[in-house]
ROGU-375723 format. One record per residue (C-alpha): x, y negated, z negated; chain; residue number from 1. Coordinates in nm, 2 decimals. Layout:
<r east="X" north="Y" up="Z" kette="A" nr="NUM"/>
...
This chain:
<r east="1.93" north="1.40" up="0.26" kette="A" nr="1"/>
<r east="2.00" north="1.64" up="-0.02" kette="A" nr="2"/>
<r east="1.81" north="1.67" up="-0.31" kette="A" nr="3"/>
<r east="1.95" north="1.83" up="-0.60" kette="A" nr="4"/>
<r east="2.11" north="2.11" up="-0.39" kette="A" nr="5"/>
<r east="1.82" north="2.23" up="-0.27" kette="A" nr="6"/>
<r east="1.59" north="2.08" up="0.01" kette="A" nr="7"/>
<r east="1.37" north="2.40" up="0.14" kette="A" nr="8"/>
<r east="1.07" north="2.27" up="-0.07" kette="A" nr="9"/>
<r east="1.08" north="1.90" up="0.08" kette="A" nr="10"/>
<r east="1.10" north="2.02" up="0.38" kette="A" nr="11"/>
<r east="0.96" north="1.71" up="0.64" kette="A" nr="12"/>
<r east="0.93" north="1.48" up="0.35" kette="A" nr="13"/>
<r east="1.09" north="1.17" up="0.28" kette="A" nr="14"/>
<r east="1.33" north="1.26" up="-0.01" kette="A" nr="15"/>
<r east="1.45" north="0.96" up="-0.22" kette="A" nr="16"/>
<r east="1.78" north="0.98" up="-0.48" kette="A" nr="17"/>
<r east="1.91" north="0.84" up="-0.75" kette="A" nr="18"/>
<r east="2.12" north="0.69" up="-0.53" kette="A" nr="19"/>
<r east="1.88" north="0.55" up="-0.29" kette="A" nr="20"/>
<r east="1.68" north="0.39" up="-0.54" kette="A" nr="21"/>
<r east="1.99" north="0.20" up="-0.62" kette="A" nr="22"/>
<r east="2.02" north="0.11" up="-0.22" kette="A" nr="23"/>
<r east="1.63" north="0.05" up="-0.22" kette="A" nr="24"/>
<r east="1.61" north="-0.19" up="-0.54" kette="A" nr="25"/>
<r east="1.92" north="-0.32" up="-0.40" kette="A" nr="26"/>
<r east="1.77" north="-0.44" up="-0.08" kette="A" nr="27"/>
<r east="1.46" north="-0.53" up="-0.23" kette="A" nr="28"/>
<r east="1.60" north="-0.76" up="-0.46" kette="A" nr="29"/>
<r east="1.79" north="-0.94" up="-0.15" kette="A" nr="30"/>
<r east="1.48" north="-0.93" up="-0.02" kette="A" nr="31"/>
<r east="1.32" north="-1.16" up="-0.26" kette="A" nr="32"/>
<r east="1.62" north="-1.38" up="-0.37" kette="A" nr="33"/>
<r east="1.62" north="-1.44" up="0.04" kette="A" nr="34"/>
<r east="1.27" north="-1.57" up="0.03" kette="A" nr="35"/>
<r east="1.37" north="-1.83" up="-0.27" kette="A" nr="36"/>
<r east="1.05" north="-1.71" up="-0.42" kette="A" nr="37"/>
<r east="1.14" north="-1.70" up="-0.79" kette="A" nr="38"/>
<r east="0.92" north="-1.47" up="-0.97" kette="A" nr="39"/>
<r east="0.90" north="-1.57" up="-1.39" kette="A" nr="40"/>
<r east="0.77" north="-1.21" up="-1.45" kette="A" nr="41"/>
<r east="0.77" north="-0.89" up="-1.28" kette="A" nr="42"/>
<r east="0.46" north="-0.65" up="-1.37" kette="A" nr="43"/>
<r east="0.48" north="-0.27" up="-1.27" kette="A" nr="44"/>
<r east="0.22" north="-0.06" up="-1.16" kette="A" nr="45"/>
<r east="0.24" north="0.22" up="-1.39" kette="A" nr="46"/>
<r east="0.36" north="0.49" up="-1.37" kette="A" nr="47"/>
<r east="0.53" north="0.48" up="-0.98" kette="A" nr="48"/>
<r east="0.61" north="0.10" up="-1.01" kette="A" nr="49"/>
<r east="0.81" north="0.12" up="-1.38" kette="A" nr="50"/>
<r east="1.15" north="0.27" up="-1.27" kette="A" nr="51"/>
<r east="1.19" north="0.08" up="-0.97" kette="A" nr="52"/>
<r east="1.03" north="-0.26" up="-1.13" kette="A" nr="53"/>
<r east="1.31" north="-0.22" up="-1.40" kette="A" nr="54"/>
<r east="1.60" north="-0.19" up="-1.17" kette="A" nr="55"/>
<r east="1.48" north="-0.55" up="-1.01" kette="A" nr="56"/>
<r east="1.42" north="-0.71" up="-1.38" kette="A" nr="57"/>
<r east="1.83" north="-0.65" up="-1.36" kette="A" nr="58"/>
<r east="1.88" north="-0.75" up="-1.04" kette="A" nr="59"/>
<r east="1.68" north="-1.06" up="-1.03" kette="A" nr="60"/>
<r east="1.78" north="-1.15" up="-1.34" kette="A" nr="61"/>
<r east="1.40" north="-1.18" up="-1.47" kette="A" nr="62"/>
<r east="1.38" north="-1.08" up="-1.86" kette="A" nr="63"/>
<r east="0.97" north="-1.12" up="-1.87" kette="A" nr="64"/>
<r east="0.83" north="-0.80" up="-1.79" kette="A" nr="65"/>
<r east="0.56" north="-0.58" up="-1.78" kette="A" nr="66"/>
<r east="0.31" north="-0.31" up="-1.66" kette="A" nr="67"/>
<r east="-0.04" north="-0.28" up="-1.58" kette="A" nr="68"/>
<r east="-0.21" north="0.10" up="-1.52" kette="A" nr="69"/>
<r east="-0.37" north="0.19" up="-1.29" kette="A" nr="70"/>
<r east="-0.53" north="0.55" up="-1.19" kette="A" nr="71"/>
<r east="-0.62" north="0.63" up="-0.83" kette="A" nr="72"/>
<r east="-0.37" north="0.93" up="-0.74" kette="A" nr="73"/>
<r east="-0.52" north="1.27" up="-0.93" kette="A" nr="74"/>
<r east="-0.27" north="1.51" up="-0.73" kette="A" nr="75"/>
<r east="-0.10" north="1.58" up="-0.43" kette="A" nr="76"/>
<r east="-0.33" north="1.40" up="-0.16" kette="A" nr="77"/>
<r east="-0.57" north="1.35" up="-0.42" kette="A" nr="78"/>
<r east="-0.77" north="1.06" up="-0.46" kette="A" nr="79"/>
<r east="-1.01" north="0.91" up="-0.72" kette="A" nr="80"/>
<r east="-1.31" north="0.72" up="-0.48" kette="A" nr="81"/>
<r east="-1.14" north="0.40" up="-0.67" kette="A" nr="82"/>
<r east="-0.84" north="0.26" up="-0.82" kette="A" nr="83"/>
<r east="-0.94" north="0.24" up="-1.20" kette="A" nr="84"/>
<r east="-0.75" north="0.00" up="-1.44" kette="A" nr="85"/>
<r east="-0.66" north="0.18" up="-1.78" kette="A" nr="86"/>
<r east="-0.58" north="0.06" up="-2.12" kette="A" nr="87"/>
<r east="-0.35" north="-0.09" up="-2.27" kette="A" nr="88"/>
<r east="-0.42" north="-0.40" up="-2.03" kette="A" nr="89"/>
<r east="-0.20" north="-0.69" up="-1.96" kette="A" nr="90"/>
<r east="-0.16" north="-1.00" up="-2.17" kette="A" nr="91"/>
<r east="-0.31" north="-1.22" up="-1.94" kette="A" nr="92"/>
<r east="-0.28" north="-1.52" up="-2.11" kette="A" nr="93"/>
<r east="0.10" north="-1.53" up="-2.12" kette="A" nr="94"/>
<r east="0.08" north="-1.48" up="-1.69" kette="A" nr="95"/>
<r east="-0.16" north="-1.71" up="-1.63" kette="A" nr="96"/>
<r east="0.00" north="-1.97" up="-1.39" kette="A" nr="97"/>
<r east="0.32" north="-1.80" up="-1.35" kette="A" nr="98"/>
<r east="0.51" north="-1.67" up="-1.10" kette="A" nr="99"/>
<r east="0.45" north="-1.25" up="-1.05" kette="A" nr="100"/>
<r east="0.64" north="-0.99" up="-0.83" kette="A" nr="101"/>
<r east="0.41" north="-0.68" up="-0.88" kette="A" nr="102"/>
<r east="0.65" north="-0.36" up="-0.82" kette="A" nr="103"/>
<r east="0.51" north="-0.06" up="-0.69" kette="A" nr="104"/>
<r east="0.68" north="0.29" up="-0.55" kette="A" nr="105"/>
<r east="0.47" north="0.35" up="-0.24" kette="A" nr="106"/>
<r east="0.11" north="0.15" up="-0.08" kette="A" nr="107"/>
<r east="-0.03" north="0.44" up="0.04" kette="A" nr="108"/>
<r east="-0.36" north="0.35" up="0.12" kette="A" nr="109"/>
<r east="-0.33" north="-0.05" up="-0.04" kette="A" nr="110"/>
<r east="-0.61" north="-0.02" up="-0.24" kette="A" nr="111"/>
<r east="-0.45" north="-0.01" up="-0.55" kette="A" nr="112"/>
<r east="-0.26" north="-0.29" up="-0.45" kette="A" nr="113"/>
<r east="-0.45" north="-0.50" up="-0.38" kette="A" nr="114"/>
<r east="-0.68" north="-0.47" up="-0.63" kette="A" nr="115"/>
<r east="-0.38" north="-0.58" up="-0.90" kette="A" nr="116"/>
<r east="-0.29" north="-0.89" up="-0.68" kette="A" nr="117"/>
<r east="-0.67" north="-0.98" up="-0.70" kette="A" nr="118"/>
<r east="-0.72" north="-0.94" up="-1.03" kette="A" nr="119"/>
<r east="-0.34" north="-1.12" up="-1.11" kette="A" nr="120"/>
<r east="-0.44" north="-1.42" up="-0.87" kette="A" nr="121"/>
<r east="-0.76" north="-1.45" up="-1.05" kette="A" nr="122"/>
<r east="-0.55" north="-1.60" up="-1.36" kette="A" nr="123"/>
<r east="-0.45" north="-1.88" up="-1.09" kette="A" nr="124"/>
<r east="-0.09" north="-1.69" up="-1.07" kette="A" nr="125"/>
<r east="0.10" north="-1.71" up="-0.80" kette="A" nr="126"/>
<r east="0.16" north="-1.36" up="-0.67" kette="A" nr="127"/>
<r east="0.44" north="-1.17" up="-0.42" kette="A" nr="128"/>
<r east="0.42" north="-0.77" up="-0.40" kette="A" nr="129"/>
<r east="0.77" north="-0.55" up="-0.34" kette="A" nr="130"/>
<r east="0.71" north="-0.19" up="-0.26" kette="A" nr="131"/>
<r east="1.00" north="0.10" up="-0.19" kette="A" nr="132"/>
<r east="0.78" north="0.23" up="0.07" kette="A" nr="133"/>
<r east="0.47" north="0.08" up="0.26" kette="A" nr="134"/>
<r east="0.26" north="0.39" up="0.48" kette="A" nr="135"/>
<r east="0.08" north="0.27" up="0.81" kette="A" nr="136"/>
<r east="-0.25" north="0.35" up="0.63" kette="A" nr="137"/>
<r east="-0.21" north="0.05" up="0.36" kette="A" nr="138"/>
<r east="-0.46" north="-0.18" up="0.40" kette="A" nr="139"/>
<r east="-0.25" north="-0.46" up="0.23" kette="A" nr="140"/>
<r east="0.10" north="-0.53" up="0.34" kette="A" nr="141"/>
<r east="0.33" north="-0.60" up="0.06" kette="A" nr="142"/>
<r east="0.52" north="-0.92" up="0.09" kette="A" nr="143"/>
<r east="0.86" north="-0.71" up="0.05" kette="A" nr="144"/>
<r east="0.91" north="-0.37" up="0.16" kette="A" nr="145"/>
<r east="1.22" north="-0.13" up="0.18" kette="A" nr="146"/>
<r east="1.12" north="0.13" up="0.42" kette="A" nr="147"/>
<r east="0.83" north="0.23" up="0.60" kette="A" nr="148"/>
<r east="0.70" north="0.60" up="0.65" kette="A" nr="149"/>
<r east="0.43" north="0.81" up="0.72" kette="A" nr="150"/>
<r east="0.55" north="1.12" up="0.52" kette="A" nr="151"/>
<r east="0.47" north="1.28" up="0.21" kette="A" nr="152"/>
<r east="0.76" north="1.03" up="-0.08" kette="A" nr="153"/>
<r east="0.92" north="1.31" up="-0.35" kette="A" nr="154"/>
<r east="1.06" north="1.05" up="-0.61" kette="A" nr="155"/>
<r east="1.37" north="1.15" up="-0.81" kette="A" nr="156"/>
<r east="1.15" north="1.07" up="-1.13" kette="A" nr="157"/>
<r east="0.85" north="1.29" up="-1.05" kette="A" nr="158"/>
<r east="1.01" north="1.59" up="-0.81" kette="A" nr="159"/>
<r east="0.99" north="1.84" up="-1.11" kette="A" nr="160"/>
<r east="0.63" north="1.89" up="-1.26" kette="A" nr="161"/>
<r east="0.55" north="1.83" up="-1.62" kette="A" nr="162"/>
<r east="0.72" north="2.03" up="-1.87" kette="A" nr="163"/>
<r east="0.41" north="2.12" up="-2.08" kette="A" nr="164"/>
């Protein structure tokens, strides 16, 4: 799969486009729809979850949305010891008993994952995960997932590095 015209650098890496993400969200929302679970609100994991968690709002038709952050990755295969939650934090009186898809781009290891559903269930919501990618190290499968891979994920939203 090409990547803006050049591929060296991504070289035995899963490589996702523009395009792709529209096939991914696409099948995702299927996905979902499929299952009749109807979620009232779908909450990103910032930052990965946001792009794809907005292409589903569309999809699905769901207008309540929003994100919760969450820090574990620090680099490139770099780890804190534990998914932290960050400020701003969620309403959570306005999702408590509701119906919550949680978006994510990738469960990695799951711990992130499933510390959000935890802490989302907790406000006695009813709660379905949807991932683009799920890695055979998760230690949570999500209840819908696109692809599954083992390789390094460059993202079309986070290939180039910062710009400052």
């Amino acid at each position: 799969m090409a990547y803006h015209g050049d591929t060296s650098e991504h070289e035995g890496k899963e490589v996702l486009t523009w395009e792709g993400l529209g096939d991914a969200t696409d099948d995702l929302a299927r996905q979902v729809h499929e299952s009749c679970f109807d979620p009232s609100v779908i909450i990103a994991i910032a930052r990965g979850g946001m792009v794809p968690a907005g292409s589903l709002t569309y999809r699905l038709g769901v207008k309540l949305t929003d994100a919760i952050n969450v820090e574990f990755y620090t680099d490139v295969h770099q780890t804190l010891p534990d998914p932290v939650l960050l400020a701003p934090m969620l309403d959570t009186e306005s999702i408590t008993g509701r119906r919550i898809l949680i978006v994510d781009d990738v469960v990695d290891s799951g711990r992130t994952l499933a510390l959000v559903v935890k802490l989302l269930r907790g406000f006695g919501a009813e709660v379905r995960s949807a991932v683009l990618y799920a890695k055979p190290t998760t230690v949570v499968e999500p209840d819908f997932c696109w692809k599954h891979t083992d390789r390094w994920i460059v993202f079309p939203w986070s290939a180039k590095p910062p710009l400052g």
